[in-house]
N, C-alpha and C positions, 0 to 999 in steps of 0.2 A: 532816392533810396539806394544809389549805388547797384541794385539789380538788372541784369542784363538776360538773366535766361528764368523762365518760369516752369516748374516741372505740374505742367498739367497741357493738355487734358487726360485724363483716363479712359478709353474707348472703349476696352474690354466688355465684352458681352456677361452678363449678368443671370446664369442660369442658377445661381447656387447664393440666397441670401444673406447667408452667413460670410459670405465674401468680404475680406478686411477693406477693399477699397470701394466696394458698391456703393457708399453714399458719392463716390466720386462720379459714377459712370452713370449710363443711359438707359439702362436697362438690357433686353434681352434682342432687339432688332437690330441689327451689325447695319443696318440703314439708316436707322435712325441716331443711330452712334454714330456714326461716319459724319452726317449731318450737322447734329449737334457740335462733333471734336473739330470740325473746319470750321464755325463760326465762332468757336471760341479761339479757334490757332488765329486767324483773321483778323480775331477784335483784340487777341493780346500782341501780334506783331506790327500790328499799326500804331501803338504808342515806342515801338523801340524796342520790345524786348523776346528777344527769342522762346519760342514755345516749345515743350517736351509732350511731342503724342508718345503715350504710355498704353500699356506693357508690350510688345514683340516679343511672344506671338501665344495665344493661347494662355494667360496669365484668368483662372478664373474659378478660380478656390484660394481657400484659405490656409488650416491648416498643415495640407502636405503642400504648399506652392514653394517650398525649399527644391524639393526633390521629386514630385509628381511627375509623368508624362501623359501627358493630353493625346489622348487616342482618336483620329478620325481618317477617314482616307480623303484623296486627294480633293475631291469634287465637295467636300466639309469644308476643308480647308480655305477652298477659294473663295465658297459659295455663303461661308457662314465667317471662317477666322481671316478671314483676308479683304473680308469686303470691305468695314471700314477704315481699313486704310487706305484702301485703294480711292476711294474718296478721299480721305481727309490731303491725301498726298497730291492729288489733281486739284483741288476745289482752295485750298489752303497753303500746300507749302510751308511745313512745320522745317524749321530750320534744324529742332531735334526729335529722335527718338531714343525712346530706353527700352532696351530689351529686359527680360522679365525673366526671374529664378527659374523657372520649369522647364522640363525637356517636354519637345512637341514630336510625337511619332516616334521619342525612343530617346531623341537626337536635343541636347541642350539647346535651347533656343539662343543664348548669346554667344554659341561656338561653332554652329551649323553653316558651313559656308552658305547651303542648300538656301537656308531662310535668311541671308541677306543681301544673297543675289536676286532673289523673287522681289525682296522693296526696293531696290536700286534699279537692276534692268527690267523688272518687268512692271510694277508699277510706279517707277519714275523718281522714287527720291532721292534728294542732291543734297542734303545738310549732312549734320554730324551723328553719329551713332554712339549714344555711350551705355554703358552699363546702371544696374541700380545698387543701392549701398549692398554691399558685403558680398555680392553676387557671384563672385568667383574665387574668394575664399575658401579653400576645399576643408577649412574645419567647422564651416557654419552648417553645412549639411552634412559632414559624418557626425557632427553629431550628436542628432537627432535620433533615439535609441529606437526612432519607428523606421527610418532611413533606409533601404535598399542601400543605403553607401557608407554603414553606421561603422565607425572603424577601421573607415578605409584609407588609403591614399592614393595617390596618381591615379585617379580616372578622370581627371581633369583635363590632360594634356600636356604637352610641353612650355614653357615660357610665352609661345606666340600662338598658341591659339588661339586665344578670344583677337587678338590682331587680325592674324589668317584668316579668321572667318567673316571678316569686315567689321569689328566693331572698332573705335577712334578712342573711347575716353571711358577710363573706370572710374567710378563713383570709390571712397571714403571704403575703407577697408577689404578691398581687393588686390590684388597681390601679383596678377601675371605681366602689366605694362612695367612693373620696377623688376621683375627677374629679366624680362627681355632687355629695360635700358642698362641695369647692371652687369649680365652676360656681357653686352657687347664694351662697354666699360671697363670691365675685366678682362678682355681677349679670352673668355672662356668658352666660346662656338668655336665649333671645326667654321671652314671657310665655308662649308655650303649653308651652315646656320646663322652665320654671320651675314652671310648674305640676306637672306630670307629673312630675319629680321629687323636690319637697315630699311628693305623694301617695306615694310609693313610699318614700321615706324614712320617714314618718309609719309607713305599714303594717309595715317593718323592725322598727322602733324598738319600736310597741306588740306585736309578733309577743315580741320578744328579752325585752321587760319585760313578758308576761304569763307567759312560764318562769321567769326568774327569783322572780318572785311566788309562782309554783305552788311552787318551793324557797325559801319563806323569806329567798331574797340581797337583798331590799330591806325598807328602813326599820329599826325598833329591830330588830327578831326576824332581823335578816342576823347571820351566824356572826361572831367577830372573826379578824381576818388574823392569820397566824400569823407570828411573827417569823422575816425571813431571818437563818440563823447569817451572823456575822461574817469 
């Protein structure tokens, strides 16, 4: 089929049924979600194909999950939002993750340095980190006329945000990895911005090409494309 990454599993914990993704997930035990999201990373990386543990971090509503932040303090966080990953990342070794529209604690979940130094050096993961569609598009949440951000602009950050804070790859209508390659494209950084997004593009790049590597999609031994029908 030409497929090489599959975006599931969906781990998110399940408190709110109206939740757009809950047929995907395991319900309300971040244990038993952990459980379940590693047998399925398992059973879908043993045919070849890369797996996407979904949403980072706190992804679990529906209608405000543009713009919501997910309130809880620390010992929630570990104990309820964090546990199954901390599984699925020991037990499975998901080659990706997609971090998730909502801010957690105030703090955008795919911009927080904070939350993706916690999956990397503290619970262990080494794949690619990318974005979900339109996720940092800053006119997908102004807007929304219910929006805390309905109207707004730049509270996004600068071109290398979502870089800076360790994500690798943005999904299909996102918009800060082409300001940061065009910036440096057009000599339009001062040199300490130029710097600072060379490094961050550098660490994408080798992040994205040592997955593909782990699968075989580079050099002789990469699969052949499969012909689109006519």
């Amino acid at each position: 089929l030409d497929v090489h990454v599959a975006f599931l599993p969906s781990i998110n914990i399940l408190p709110w049924l109206n939740w757009g993704r809950g047929q995907e997930s395991y319900g309300e035990d971040p244990f038993f979600s952990g459980k379940m999201g590693a047998a399925v990373i398992r059973g879908v990386q043993s045919k070849g194909v890369m797996a996407t543990a979904k949403h980072f971090l706190a992804n679990n509503i529906e209608n405000t999950r543009w713009y919501v932040s997910a309130e809880f303090d620390d010992k929630t966080l570990h104990e309820v939002y964090l546990k199954q990953w901390a599984i699925v990342v020991a037990e499975s070794s998901p080659e990706f993750v997609m971090t998730s529209y909502n801010r957690a604690q105030g703090k955008w979940a795919n911009q927080d340095p904070r939350f993706i130094r916690i999956l990397r050096e503290r619970l262990g993961f080494e794949g690619s980190i990318t974005t979900d569609w339109w996720a940092t598009m800053e006119n997908s949440i102004s807007g929304f006329p219910s929006s805390p951000f309905h109207g707004k602009t730049g509270y996004f950050g600068n071109a290398t945000t979502v870089l800076t804070a360790g994500v690798d790859l943005e999904m299909p209508f996102c918009n800060f990895d082409a300001k940061a390659a065009r910036g440096l494209a057009a000599c339009s950084f001062k040199d300490a911005e130029a710097c600072q997004a060379a490094n961050v593009i550098d660490r994408a790049v080798g992040h994205l090409l040592q997955s593909k590597l782990r699968y075989g999609l580079v050099g002789d031994k990469a699969p052949p494309k499969v012909p689109i029908d006519p």
